[in-house]
BABA-808283 format. One record per residue (C-alpha): residue number from 0; chain; z, x, y negated. Coordinates in Angstrom, 2 decimals. Example, Ala and Ser with C-alpha at 12.3 -4.5 7.8 and 13.67 -1.06 7.14 Angstrom:
# residues 2
seq->0 mol->A zz->7.80 xx->12.30 yy->4.50
seq->1 mol->A zz->7.14 xx->13.67 yy->1.06
***
This chain:
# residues 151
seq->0 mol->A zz->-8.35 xx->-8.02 yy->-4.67
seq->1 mol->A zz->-8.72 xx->-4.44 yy->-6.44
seq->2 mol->A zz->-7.08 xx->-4.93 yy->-9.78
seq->3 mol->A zz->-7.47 xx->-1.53 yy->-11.81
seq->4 mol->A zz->-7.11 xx->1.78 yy->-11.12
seq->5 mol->A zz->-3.84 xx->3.82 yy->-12.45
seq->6 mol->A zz->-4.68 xx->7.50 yy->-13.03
seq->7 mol->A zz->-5.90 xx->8.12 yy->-9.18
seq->8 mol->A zz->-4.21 xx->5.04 yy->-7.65
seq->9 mol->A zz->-6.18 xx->2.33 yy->-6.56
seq->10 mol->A zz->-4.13 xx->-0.94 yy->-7.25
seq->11 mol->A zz->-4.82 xx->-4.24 yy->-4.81
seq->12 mol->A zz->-3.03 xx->-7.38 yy->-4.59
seq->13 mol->A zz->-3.59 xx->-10.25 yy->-1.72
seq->14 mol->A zz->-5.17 xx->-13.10 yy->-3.40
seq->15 mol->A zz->-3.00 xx->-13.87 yy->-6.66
seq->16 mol->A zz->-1.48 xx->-17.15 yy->-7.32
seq->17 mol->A zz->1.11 xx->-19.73 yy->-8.94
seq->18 mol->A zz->3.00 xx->-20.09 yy->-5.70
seq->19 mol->A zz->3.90 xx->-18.03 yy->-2.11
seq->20 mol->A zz->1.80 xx->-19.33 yy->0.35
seq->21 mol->A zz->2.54 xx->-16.82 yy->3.78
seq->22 mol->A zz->3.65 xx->-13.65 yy->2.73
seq->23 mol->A zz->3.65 xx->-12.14 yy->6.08
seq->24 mol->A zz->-0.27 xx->-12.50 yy->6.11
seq->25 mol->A zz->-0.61 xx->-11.61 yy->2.96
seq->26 mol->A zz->1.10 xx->-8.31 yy->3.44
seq->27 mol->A zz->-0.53 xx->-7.64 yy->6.63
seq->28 mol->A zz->-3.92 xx->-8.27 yy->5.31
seq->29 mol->A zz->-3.48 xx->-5.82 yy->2.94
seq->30 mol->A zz->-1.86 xx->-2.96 yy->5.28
seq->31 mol->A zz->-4.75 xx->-3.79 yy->7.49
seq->32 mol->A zz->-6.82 xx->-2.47 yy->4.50
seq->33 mol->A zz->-4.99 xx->0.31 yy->4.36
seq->34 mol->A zz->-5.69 xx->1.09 yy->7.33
seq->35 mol->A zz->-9.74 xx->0.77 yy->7.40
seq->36 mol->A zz->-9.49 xx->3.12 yy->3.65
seq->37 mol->A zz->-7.72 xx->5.81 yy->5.88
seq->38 mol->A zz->-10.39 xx->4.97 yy->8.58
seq->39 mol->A zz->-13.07 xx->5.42 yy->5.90
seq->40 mol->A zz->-11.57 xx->8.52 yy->4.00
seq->41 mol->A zz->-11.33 xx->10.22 yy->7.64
seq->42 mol->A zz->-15.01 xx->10.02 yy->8.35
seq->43 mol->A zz->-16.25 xx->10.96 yy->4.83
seq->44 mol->A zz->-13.62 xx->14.36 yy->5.26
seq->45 mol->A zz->-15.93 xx->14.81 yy->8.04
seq->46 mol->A zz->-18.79 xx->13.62 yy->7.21
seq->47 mol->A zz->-18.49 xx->16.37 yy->3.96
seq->48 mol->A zz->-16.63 xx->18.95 yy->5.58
seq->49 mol->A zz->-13.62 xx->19.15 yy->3.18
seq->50 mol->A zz->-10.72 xx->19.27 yy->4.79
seq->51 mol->A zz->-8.63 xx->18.70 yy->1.64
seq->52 mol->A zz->-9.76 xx->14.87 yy->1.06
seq->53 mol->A zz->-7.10 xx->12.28 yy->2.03
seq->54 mol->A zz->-5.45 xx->9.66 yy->0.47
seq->55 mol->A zz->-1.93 xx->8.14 yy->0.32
seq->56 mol->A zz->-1.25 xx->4.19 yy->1.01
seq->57 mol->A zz->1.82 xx->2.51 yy->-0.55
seq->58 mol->A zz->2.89 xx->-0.82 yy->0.46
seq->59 mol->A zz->4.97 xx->-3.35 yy->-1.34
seq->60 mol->A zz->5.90 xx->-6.91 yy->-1.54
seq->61 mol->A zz->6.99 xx->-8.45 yy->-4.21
seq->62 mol->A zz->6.42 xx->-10.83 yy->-7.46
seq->63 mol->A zz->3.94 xx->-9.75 yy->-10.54
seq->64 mol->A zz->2.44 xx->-11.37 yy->-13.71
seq->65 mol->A zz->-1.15 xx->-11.01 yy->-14.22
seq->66 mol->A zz->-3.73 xx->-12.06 yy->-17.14
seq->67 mol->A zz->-6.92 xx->-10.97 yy->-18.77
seq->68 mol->A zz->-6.73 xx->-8.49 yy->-21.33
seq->69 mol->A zz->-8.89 xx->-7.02 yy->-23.86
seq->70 mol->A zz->-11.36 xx->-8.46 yy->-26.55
seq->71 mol->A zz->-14.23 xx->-6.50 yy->-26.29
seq->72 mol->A zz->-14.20 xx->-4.87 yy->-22.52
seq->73 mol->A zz->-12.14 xx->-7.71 yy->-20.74
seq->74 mol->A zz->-10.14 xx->-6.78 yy->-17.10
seq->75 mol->A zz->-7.97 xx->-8.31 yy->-15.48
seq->76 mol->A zz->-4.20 xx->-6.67 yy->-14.92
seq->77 mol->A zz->-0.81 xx->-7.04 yy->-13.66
seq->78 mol->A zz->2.52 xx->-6.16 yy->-14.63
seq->79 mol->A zz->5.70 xx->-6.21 yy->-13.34
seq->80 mol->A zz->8.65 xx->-4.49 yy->-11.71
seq->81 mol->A zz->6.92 xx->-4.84 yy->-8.40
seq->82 mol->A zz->4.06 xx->-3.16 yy->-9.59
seq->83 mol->A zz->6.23 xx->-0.32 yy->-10.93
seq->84 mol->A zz->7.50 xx->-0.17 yy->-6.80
seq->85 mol->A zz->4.43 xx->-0.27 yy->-5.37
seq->86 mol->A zz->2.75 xx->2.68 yy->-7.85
seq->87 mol->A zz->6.22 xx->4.90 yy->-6.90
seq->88 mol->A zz->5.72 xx->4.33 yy->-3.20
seq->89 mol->A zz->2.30 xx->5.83 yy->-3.30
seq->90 mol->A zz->2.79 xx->8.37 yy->-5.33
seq->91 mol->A zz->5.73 xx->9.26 yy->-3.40
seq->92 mol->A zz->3.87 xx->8.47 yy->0.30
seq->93 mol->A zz->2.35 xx->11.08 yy->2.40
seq->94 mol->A zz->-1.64 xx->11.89 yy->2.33
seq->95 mol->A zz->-3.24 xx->10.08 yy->5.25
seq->96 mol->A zz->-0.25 xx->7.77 yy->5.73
seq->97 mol->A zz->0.76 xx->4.40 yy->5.20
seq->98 mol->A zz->4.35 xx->4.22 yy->3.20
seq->99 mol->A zz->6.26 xx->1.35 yy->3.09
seq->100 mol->A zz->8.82 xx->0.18 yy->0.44
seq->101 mol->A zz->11.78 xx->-1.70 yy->2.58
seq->102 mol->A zz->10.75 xx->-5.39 yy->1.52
seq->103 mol->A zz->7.34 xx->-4.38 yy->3.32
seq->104 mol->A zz->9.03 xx->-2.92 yy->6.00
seq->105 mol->A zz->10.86 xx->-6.33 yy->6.80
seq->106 mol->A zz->7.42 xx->-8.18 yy->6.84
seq->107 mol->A zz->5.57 xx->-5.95 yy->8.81
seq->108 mol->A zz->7.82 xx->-6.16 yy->11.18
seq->109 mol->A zz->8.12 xx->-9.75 yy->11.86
seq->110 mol->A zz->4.40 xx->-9.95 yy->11.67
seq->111 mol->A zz->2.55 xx->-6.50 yy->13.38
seq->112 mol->A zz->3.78 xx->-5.44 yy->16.62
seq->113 mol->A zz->3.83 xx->-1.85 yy->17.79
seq->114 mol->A zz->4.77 xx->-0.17 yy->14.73
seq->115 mol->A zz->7.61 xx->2.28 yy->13.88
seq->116 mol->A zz->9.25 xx->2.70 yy->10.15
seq->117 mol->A zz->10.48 xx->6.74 yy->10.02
seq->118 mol->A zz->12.45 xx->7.10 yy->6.39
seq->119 mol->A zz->10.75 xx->8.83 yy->4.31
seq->120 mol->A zz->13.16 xx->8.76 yy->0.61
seq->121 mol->A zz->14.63 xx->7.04 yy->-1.93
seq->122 mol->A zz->13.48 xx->6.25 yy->-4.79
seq->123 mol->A zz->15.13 xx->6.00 yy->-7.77
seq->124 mol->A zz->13.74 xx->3.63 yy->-10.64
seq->125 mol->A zz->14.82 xx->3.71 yy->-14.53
seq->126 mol->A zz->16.45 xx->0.41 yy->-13.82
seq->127 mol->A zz->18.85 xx->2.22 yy->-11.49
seq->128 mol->A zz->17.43 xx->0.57 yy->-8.57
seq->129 mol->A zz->17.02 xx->2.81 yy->-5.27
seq->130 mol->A zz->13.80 xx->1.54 yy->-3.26
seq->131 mol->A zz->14.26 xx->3.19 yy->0.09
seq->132 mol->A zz->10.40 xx->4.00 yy->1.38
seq->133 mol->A zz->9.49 xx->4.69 yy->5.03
seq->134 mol->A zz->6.08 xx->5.63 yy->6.92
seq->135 mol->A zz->4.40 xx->3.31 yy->8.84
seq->136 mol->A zz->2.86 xx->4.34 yy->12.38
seq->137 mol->A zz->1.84 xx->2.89 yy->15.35
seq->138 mol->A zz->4.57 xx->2.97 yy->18.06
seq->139 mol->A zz->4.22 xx->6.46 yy->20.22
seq->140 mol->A zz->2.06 xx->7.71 yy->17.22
seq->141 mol->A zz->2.40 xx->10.44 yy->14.21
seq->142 mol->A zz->-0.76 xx->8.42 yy->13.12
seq->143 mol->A zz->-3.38 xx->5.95 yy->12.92
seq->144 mol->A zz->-6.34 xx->6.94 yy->15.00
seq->145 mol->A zz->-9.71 xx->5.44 yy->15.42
seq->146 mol->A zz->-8.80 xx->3.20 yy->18.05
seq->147 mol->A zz->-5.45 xx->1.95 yy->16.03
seq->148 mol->A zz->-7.01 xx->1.48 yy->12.86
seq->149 mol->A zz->-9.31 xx->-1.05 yy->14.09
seq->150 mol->A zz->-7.17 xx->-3.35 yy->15.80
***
């Protein structure tokens, strides 16, 4: 579900709701998103012949509160620490990678097979917490290909 955008982050979250149903889905149905956007990024870059167009993916797990705000132009938003983690993992991912804070790390890996975590930094939030962040590949890889993002 796209939520909003924040500056030139596009913010999703897997199907809101009161309670945790299967996070491990949930998380990998949204990293298998993120892999058809750098699927679909990659062909437009060709398809327009700029080589500078690419996009970073950051992937967290992790609690939020969301509500309808507004009185005239209503949208929906969230807020939340979480949200906070997952806008510094993108903005602190690589272009045409997926980054992973370490909560997503420890889902993806007991629910994708084939993939390796390389570190890619810490993060340091106001709070004082330190979100370590890795990128996501398939095993063997640097990156997702054609053939990996669709499976």
């Amino acid at each position: 579900y796209k939520v909003c955008t924040i500056g030139d982050a596009y913010v999703v979250v897997n199907e809101p709701r009161t309670q945790l149903l299967d996070k491990y889905s949930d998380c990998e149905s949204v990293f298998v998103m993120g892999k058809y956007m750098l699927h679909t990024i990659a062909r437009i870059r060709e398809e327009v012949n700029h080589e500078g167009l690419d996009m970073r993916i950051g992937l967290h797990v992790g609690r939020f509160v969301g509500g309808v705000i507004g009185t005239k132009r209503l949208r929906f938003d969230v807020w939340g620490e979480d949200v906070l983690i997952g806008n510094n993992v993108e903005s602190h991912g690589i272009a045409g990678q997926i980054c992973v804070s370490q909560s997503a790390r420890e889902v993806l890996q007991e629910k994708v097979r084939d993939l390796e975590f390389t570190f890619n930094q810490d993060i340091s939030l106001k709070t004082g917490r330190i979100v370590r962040t890795y990128v996501c590949t398939p095993a063997g890889h640097r990156t997702f290909n054609d053939s990996m993002l669709l499976t």
